[in-house]
PLY file of the C-alpha trace (Angstrom):
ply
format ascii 1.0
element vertex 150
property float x
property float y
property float z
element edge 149
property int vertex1
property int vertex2
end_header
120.10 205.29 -8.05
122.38 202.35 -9.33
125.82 202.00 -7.43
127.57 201.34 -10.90
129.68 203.49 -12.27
132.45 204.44 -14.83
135.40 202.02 -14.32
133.40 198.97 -12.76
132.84 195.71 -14.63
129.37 195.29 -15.99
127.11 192.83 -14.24
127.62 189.38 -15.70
123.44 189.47 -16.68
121.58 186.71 -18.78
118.27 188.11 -19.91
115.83 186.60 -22.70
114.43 188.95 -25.78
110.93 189.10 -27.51
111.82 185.92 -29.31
113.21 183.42 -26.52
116.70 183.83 -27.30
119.00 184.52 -24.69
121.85 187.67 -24.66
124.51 187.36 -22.19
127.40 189.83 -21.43
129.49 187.12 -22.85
127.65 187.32 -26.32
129.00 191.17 -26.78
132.72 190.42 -26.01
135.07 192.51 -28.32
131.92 195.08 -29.28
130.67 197.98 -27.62
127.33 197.62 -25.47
124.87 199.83 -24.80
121.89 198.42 -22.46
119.58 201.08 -22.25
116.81 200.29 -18.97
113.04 201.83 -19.70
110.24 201.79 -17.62
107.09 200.46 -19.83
107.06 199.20 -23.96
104.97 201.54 -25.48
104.55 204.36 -23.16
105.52 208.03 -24.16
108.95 208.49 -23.11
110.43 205.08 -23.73
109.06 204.91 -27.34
110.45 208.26 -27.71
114.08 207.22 -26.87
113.67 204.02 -28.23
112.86 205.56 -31.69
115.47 207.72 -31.55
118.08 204.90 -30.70
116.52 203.13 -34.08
116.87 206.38 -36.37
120.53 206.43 -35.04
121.15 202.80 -35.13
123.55 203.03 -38.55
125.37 205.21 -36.20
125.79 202.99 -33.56
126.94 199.93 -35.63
129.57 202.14 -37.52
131.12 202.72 -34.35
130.80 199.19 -33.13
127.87 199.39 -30.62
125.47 196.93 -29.94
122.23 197.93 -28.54
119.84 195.74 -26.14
116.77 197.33 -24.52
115.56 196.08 -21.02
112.35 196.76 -19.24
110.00 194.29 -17.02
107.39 193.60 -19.54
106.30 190.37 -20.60
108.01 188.72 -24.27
104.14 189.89 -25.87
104.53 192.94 -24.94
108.26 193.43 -25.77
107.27 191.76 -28.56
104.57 193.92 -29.63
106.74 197.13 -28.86
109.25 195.63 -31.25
107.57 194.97 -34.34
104.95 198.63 -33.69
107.92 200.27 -34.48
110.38 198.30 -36.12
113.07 198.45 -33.60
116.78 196.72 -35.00
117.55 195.48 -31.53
116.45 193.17 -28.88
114.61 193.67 -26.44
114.59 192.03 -22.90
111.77 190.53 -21.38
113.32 190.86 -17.69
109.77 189.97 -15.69
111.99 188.20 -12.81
114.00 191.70 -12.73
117.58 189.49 -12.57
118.64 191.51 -15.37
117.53 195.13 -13.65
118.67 194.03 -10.29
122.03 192.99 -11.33
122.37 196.78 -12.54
120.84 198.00 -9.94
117.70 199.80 -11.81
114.73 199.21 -9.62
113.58 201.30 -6.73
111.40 203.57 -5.13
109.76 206.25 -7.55
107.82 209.53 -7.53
104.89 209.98 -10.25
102.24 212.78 -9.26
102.74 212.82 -5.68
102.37 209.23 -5.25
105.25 206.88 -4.75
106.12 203.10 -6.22
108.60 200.90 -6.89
109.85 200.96 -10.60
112.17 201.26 -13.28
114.93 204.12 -13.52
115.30 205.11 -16.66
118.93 204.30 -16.81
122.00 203.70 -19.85
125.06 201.64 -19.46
127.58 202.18 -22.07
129.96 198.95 -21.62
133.51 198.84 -23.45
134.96 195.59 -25.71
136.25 194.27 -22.00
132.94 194.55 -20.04
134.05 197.40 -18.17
131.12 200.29 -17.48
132.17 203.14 -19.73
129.87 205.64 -18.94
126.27 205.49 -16.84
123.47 208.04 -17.90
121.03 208.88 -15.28
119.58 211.69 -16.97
118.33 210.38 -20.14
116.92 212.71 -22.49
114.46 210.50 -24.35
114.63 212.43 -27.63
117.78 212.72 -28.00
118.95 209.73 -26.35
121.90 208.64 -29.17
123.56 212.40 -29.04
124.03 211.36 -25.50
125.84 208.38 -26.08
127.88 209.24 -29.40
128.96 212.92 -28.07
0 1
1 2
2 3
3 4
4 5
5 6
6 7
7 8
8 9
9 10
10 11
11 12
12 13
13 14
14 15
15 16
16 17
17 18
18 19
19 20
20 21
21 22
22 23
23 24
24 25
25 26
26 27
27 28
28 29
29 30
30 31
31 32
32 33
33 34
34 35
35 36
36 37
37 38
38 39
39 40
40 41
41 42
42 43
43 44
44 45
45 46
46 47
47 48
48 49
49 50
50 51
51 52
52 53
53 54
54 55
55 56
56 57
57 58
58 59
59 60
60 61
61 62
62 63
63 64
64 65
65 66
66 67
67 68
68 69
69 70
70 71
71 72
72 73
73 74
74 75
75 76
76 77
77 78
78 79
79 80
80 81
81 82
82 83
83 84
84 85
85 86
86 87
87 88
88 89
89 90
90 91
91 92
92 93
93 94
94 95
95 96
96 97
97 98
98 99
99 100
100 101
101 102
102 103
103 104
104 105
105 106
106 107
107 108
108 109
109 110
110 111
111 112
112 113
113 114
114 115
115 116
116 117
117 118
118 119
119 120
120 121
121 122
122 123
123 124
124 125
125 126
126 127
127 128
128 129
129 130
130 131
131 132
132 133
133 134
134 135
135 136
136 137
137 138
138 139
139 140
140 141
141 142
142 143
143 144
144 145
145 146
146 147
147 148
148 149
């Protein structure tokens, strides 16, 4: 779905967590990013993978990864997702959908034979430069971190 890919330079995006405070591609110069795009806080699948990022997360910061979760749901309910299950990484409230427009996340979906606009469950892995690294498509929810740290 998203035009990105391996080699390109990651958007320049400016989103705002669960708290207020703002993360900017700037903010992760010199460390490893992964943004990892989910559909709804709290649903099945996307507190699946985002538990399995947190049981990994020692993982990730031992090999110099930062982690930032992105979805359209309001700060409450990033909030809420958050602090359920105790997740060591922020969490963007992207309700304007800058954040999953500038990676190019949002478009027409198929659930049940009917279709909507949404969310594509979508991981960037960014390098110490900005440069896109690696995009996952085909997230495996459970075992979302093997994916990334092959």
């Amino acid at each position: 779905m998203t035009t990105l890919k391996a080699g390109d330079k990651a958007p320049n995006f400016s989103g705002t967590d669960q708290d207020g405070k703002t993360h900017k591609l700037a903010d992760y110069a010199g460390k490893k990013l992964v943004v990892f795009f989910y559909p709804k806080a709290s649903t099945p699948g996307c507190t699946a993978e985002a538990c399995d990022l947190r049981d990994n997360f020692e993982r990730f910061k031992a090999n110099n990864y930062e982690l930032l979760g992105v979805s359209a749901d309001s700060r409450k309910a990033q909030s809420k997702f958050k602090d359920k299950y105790e997740f060591p990484f922020p969490l963007i409230a992207d309700e304007d959908k800058s954040v999953i427009n500038a990676f190019g996340v949002w478009g027409p979906k198929k659930f049940m034979g009917r279709e909507y606009d949404g969310i594509h469950r979508t991981t960037f892995v960014i390098n110490e430069k900005g440069i896109i690294e690696e995009v996952i498509e085909k997230v495996k929810t459970k075992e979302h971190a093997a994916q990334i740290l092959k």
